[in-house]
N, C-alpha and C positions, 0 to 999 in steps of 0.2 A: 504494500500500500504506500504510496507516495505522501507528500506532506499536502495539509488540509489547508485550499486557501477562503477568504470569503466570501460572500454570496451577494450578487446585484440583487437590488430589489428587482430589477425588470424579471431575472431568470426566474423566483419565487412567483411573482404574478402571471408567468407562465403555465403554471400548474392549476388544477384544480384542488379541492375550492379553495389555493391558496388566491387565487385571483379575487375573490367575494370577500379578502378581508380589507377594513380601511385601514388606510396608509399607516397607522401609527401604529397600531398593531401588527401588520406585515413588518415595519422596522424593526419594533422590539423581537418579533419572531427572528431575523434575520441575524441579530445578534448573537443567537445561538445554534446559529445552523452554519456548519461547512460545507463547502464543496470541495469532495474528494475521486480522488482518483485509484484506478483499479486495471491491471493487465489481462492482458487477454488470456482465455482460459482459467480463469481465479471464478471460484462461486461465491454470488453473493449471500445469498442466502440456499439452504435445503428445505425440502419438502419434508413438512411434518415438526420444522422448525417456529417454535412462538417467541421469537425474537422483540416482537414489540416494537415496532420500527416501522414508519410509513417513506416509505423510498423511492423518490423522482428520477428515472434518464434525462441527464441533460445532455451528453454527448458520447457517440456510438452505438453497439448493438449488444444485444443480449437475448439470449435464449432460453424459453422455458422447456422444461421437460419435467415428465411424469416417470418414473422408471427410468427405463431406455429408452424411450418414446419421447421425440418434440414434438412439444403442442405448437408451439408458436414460436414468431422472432421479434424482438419488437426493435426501433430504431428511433435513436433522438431525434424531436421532432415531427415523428408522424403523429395524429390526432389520436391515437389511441395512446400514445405518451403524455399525454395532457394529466391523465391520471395516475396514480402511484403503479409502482410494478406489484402485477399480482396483490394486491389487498385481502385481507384477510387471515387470519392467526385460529390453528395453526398454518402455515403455511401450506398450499396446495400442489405447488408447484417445486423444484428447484431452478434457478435462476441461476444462469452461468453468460459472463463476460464472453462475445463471438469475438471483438474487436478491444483494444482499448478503451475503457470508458469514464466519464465521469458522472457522477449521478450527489445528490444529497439525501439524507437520512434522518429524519423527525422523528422524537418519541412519539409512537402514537399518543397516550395518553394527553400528550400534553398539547399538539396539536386539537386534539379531538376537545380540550377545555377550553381553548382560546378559539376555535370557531364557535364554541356554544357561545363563550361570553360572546365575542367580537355578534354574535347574532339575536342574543336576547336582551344588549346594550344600547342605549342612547350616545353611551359615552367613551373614549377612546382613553387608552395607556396617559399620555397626556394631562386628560382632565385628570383624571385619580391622581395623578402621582406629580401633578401640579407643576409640569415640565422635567427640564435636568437633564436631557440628553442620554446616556448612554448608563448611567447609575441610577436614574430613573427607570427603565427600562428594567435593568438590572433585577430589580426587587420584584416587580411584578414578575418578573419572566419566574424566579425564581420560586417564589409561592406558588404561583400555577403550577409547579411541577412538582408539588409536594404531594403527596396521596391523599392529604387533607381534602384537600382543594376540590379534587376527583368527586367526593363521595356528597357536596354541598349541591341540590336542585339549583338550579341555574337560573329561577328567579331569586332564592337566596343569595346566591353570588353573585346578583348583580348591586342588591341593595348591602350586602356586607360592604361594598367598594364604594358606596354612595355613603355609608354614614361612619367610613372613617374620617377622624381628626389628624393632621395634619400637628408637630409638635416637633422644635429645633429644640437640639441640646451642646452643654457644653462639656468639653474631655473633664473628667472627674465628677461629674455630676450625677447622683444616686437618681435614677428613677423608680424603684421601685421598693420600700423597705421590706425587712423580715419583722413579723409581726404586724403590719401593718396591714388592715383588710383591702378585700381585693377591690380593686375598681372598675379598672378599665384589661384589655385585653391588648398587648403591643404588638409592631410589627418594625422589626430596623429595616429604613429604608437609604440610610447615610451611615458611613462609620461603622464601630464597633462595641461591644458589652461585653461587659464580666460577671458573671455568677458567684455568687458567693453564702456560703451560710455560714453563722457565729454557731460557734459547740463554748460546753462548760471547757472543753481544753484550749480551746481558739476563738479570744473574743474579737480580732482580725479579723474573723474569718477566713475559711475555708475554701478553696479556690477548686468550682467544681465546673467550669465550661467558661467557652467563650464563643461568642455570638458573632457572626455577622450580618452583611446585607439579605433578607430574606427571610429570617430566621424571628422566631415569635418568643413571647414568654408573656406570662404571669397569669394563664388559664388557669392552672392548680388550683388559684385559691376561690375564681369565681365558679368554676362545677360544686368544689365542695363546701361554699360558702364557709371559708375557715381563714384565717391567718396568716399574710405572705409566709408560705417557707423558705425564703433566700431573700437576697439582696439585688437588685443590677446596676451597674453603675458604668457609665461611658466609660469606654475606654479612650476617645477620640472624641473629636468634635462631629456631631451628626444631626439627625432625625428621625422621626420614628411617626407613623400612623396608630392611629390608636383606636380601639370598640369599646364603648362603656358596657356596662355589666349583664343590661339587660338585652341590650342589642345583639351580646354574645350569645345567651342561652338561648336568646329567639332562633337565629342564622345557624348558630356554629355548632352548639352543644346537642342539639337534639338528633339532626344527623348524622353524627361522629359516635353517637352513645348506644353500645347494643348491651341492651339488660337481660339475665338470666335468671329463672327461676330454678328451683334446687333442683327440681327434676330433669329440667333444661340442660343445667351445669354438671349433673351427673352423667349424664347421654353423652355430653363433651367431651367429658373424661372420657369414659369407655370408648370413643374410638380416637383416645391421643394428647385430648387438651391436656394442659394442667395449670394448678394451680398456681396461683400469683399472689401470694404474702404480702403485703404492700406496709403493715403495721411495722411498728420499730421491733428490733431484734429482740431485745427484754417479753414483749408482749407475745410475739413469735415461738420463743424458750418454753415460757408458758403455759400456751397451746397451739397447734397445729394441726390441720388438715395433713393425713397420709401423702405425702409424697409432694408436698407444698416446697415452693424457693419463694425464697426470703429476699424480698427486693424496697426496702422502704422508699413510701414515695419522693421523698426528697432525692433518692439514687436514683431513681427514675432514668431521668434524663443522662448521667455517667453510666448507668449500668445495662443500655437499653441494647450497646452492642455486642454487650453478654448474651443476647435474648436469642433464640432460635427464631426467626421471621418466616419459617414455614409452619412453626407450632401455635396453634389457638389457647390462650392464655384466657384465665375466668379470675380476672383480679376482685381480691377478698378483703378484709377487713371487718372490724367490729357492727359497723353501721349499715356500710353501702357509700360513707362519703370521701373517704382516701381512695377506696376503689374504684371510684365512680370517675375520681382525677385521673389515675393512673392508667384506665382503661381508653381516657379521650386522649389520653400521653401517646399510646402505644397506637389507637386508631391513627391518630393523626402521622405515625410514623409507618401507616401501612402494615400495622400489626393485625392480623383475626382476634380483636380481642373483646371480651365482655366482662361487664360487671354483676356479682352476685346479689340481685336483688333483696333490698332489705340486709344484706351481710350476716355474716355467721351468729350475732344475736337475734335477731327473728329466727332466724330458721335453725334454731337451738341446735350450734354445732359446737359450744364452747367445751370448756372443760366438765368434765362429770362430778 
């Protein structure tokens, strides 16, 4: 594979429906698409392959085949190139380079989000995110591509971008305490943040992530209506978009949140799930559900690439209200994950 150069707007509005998007949105798209090149005889993709990828000929020929059988050929430029090669997951076809080619490769998902928005919108990358060129762009691109994003109906997604707040910060400045109840829901759309939580060993605090552009925080405490658990504090000079509390659970929280009842949660087990501890170690010690890991919500976020992301998680707790965070933690990260309704007190699972 050769080195990946950028992409004209003209060659993207050559395609379909990247053609149907407006200009500002085709830009922000274009910022994260290359155009790459590929020798003759190299496949691009195989048949029976779910790559996830919607992929344009721009220049040369390529061949489909089933087996040892070609079905077709297709050529940059002809009208049935206007459409992606072969569409479809899992893949039906394999697709092999006849000639030299160059072609570009969109995550589907994320394509498939930015023609929803760009189609159930009034309003363009631009308006949201209040100009800024290339870092403006940046952020939006960036959230769309999150799995979050995916799973919001597409009249929610339009008005979550209509009643964000707009908010300039400066380097060392906390926005968000520990302790402090939850308000608003953020999004860095400038600069960068730091994480942090105070322990009886480290009233510093504890330095558990760093943030950048795209990158959200301070849900935890509005799901479980409880008590900032960390700090964030610029690391830079920035800005940030922001959802107040209620606007979150209307938009954000309800699509992101799958509940389980004990029966439910038991069935998940038996073919795989498991359980998700999200209480602090001491209470853990305690008691525990058979074959439960111990993740407190606060490690959520450090300890999420511990996680198995093929395995469906049924996060637990005393109540339902730590679990109920930690479960939109993991949704939002593209996790199968659900929360135990009611938590192991209703459904008298504690100690004997």
């Amino acid at each position: 594979m050769a080195q990946e150069k950028p992409v004209e707007l003209d060659v993207l509005r050559s395609f379909s429906p990247l053609d149907g998007l407006k200009r500002e949105n085709l830009h922000a798209l274009s910022r994260k698409t290359r155009l790459q090149e590929m020798d003759a005889g190299r496949v691009l993709f195989k048949e029976g392959e779910s790559d996830k990828r919607t992929i344009y000929l721009v220049g040369g020929e390529v061949e489909l085949r089933t087996g040892d059988r070609t079905v077709s050929m297709l050529r940059a430029g002809m009208p049935e190139a206007r459409i992606a090669i072969a569409p479809g997951q899992p893949r039906r076809f394999t697709a092999c380079a006849l000639s030299d080619i160059t072609f570009i490769a969109i995550a589907s998902e994320l394509l498939d989000v930015m023609i929803t928005w760009d189609q159930t919108g009034s309003y363009e990358v631009s308006e949201i995110s209040g100009g800024g060129g290339a870092e403006a762009d940046d952020w939006m691109t960036v959230l769309l591509q999150t799995k979050a994003f995916h799973r919001i109906p597409p009249a929610n997604l339009q008005a979550l971008f209509m009643r964000m707040q707009h908010v300039t910060c400066r380097a060392g400045e906390m926005v968000i305490k520990q302790g402090d109840d939850g308000d608003y829901f953020y999004v860095i759309t400038k600069g960068s943040a730091v994480v942090t939580r105070e322990t009886p060993m480290n009233r510093d605090g504890l330095k558990l992530a760093e943030l950048g552009i795209g990158e959200s925080f301070g849900e935890e405490a509005l799901i479980s209506d409880a008590k900032r658990n960390a700090t964030i504090t610029m690391q830079t000079d920035g800005a940030l978009v922001r959802l107040g509390k209620e606007d979150f659970k209307e938009l954000l929280n309800e699509p992101l949140l799958h509940w389980a009842d004990l029966a439910h949660a038991r069935e998940l087990i038996g073919r795989g799930a498991k359980w998700l501890d999200v209480r602090l170690p001491s209470e853990f010690e305690t008691f525990h559900l058979d074959d439960a890991l111990n993740v407190p919500l606060y490690f959520i976020r450090l300890k999420v690439k511990t996680l198995d992301p093929k395995t469906p998680y049924i996060a637990v707790c005393d109540t339902g209200r730590r679990s109920s965070a930690a479960a939109f933690l993991l949704s939002e990260r593209g996790f199968d994950a659900y929360c135990l309704q009611g938590g192991m007190t209703a459904n008298k699972l504690g100690p004997e």
